[in-house]
N, C-alpha and C positions, 0 to 999 in steps of 0.2 A: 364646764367647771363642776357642776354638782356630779355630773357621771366619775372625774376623776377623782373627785373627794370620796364618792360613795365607792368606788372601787380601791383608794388605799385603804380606807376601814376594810373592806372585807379582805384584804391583804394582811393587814397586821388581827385581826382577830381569826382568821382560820392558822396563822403560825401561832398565835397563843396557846388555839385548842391541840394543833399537832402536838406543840410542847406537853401541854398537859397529859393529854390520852399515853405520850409517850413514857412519861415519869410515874405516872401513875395507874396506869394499866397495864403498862409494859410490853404494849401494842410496837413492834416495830415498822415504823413508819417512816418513808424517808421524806422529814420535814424539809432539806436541799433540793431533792424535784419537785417538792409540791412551791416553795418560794418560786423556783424557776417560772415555773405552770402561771403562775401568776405572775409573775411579771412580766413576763410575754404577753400576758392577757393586757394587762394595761395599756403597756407601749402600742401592740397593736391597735388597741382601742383609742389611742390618744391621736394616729397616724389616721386611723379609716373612721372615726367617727364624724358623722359630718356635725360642720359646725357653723351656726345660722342657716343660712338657703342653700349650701352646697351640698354638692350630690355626693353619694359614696365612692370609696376610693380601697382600691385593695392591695397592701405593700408587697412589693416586689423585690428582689435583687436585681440590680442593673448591672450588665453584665462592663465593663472597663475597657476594654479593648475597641470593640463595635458597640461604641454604649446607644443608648438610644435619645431620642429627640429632646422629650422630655418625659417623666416620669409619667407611667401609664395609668391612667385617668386623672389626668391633670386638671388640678384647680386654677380656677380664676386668680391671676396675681403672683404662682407660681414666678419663680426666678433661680438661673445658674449660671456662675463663671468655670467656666475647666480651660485648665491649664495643663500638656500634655507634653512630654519629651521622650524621645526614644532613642536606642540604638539596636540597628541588627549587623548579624555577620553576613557579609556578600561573596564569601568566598574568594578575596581579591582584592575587597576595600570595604570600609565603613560605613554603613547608613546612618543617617543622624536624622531624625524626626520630629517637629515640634510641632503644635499647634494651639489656637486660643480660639474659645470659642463660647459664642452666649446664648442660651437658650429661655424663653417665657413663653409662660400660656396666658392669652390675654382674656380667652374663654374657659368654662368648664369644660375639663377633655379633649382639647386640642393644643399642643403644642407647636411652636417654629424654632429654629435654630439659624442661627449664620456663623460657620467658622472660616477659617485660614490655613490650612496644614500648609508647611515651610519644610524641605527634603535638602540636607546638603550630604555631599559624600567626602570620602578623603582616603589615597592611597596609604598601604602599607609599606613603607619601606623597603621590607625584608621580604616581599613580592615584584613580581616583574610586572611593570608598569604599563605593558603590552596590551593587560587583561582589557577589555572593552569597559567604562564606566560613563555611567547619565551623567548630563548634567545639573548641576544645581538650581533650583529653579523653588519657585513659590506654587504650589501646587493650584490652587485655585480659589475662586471663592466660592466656597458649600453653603446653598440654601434650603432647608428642609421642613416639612409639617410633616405629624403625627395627630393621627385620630383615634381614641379610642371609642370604637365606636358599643363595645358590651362590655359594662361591669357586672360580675357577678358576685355578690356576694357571699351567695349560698355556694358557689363551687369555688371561692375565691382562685376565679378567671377572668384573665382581663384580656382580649382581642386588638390589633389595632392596626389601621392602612397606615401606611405612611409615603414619602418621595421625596427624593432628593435632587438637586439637579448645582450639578458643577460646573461653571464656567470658567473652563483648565487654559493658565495662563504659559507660553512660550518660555525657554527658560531662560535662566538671568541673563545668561551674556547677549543674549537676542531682545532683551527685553526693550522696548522702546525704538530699535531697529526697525527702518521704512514705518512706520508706525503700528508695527506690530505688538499687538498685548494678549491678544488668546487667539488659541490652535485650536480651539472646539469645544465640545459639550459630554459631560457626561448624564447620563438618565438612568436611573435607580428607585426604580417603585420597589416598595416589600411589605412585606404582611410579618405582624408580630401575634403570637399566644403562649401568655403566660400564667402560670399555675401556681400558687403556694401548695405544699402536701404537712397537714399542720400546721403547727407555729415557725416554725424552724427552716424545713426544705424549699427549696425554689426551682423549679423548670421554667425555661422560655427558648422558643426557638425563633428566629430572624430569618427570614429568606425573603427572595426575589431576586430578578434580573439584572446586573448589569452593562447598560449598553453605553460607548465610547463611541464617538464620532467626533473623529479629526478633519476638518477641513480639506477638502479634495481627497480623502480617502476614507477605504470601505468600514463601514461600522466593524467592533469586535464587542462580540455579547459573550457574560461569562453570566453561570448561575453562582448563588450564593445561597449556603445552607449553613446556618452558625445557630450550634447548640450548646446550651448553658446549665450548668448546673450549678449549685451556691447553695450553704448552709450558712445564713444568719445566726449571731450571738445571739445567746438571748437576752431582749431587752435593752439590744439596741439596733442601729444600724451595720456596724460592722459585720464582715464575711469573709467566708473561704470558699476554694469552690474552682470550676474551672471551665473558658469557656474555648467550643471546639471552630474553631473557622474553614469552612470549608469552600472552596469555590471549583466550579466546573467550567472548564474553559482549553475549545480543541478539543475535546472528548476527554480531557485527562482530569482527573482529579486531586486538587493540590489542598492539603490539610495542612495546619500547624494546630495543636493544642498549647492552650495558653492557661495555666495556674494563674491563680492570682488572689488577691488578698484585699480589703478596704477596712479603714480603720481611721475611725470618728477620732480627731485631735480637742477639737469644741463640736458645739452642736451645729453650725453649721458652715464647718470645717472640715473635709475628709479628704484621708488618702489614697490611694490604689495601687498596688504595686503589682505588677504584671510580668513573667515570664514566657517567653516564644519558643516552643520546641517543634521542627518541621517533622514531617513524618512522611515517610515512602520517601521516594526519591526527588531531592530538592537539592538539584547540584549549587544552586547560583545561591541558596540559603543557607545560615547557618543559626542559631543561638540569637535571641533576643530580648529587648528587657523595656517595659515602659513603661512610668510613670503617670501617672492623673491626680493633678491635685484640684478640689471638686470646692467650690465657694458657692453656700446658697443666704443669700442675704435675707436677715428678717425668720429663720426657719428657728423654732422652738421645739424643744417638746420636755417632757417634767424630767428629762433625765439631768 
């Protein structure tokens, strides 16, 4: 509390003196980036100062698409609801994407997550029905920890393991058949490090393995290399920015770049709105678009 007090005084007395020096010396000064400069100072300060026994925390942009476990160097008590919908073009028929999913860190700097992603399709009409289409099915249930295991201040970088593991469910129309309810597992370690450059810029890159194993059949391993870029508002949460998903798999290299946007409604309240562009050759892809509405309960800060 006294750090945020003693930093709005030195907020509203350094525009005093800008005003002054500028009316009256005729010094041109641009009093609009230096307000910025400081407000950013705050907000940051209000995000990464610790406060009672906790450790430092360096803010980030979390990338919406492949977002991550829980925010990197996660507090004790931390909490998120995300609520997610999609659509892509299949070239043939419609993907529909949803998912619900909760995340808490019950320690400093370790995060878990349990979601549900839910995949239904739907023909197009004015296409021939021949095209081959999956079926609709409940994808699985995702259990994951994140560790950050280095904050830095000083280089505000933050490092972190993480793993996922899906236990992928058979799909609907099979479901409950002979007592069937999962076709296999999937296994997903990755390594995250992230950068702020200033107040403003944000780098983080996500990679690692993912390996599938389907019951009575052979493992298929694909790499994953997703890189992020984001420029935060200043003085708040919101962003632009765009992150790159890349996976290797078969030797081939399959890309979509994904724009996207977040935007604080309350304080902890946000939106995400995501666009999917494939890139090289992606016959069976088209145009995509998804949604994340982001609930953190209990989350404050002086804005």
């Amino acid at each position: 509390m006294k750090i945020k007090v003693i930093t709005t005084v030195l907020v509203m007395v350094c525009l005093t003196v800008t005003k002054v020096v500028s009316q009256n010396d005729h010094i041109l000064i641009d009093s609009t980036k230096i307000e910025r400069m400081l407000l950013d100072s705050l907000f940051i300060a209000e995000i990464e100062q610790p406060k009672g026994n906790l450790k430092p925390k360096v803010l980030h942009a979390e990338p919406l698409y492949i977002d991550l476990i829980r925010d990197l160097g996660a507090r004790r008590g931390e909490r998120e609801w995300n609520l997610g919908v999609g659509m892509t073009d299949r070239r043939g028929y419609d993907e529909y994407e949803g998912l619900i999913e909760y995340e808490w860190a019950p320690i400093d700097r370790l995060g878990f997550e349990i979601e549900v992603p839910v995949t239904l399709y739907s023909w197009r009409n004015s296409l021939n029905s021949d095209i081959p289409r999956p079926a609709n099915r409940i994808e699985s249930i995702k259990l994951a920890t994140q560790w950050s295991f280095l904050v830095s201040e000083k280089a505000k970088t933050t490092l972190a393991l993480g793993y996922i593991h899906e236990f992928e469910f058979v799909d609907l129309h099979k479901l409950g058949r002979d007592g069937e309810l999962f076709k296999g597992n999937i296994y997903n370690p990755f390594f995250i490090a992230a950068k702020r450059w200033g107040s403003n810029y944000h780098t983080l890159i996500y990679t690692g393995p993912r390996i599938e194993k389907l019951f009575d059949q052979r493992r298929e391993i694909a790499y994953e290399i997703h890189t992020n870029f984001h420029y935060m508002i200043t003085g708040t949460r919101n962003f632009i920015g765009v992150e790159i998903n890349k996976e290797i798999h078969n030797g081939k290299l399959e890309t979509v770049l994904r724009p996207q946007m977040r935007v604080g409604l309350a304080e902890n309240l946000m939106i995400g709105i995501v666009t999917g562009i494939p890139v090289g050759n992606r016959e069976n892809m088209g145009l995509s678009s998804f949604m994340r509405i982001i609930y953190e309960p209990h989350f404050k800060t002086f804005n």
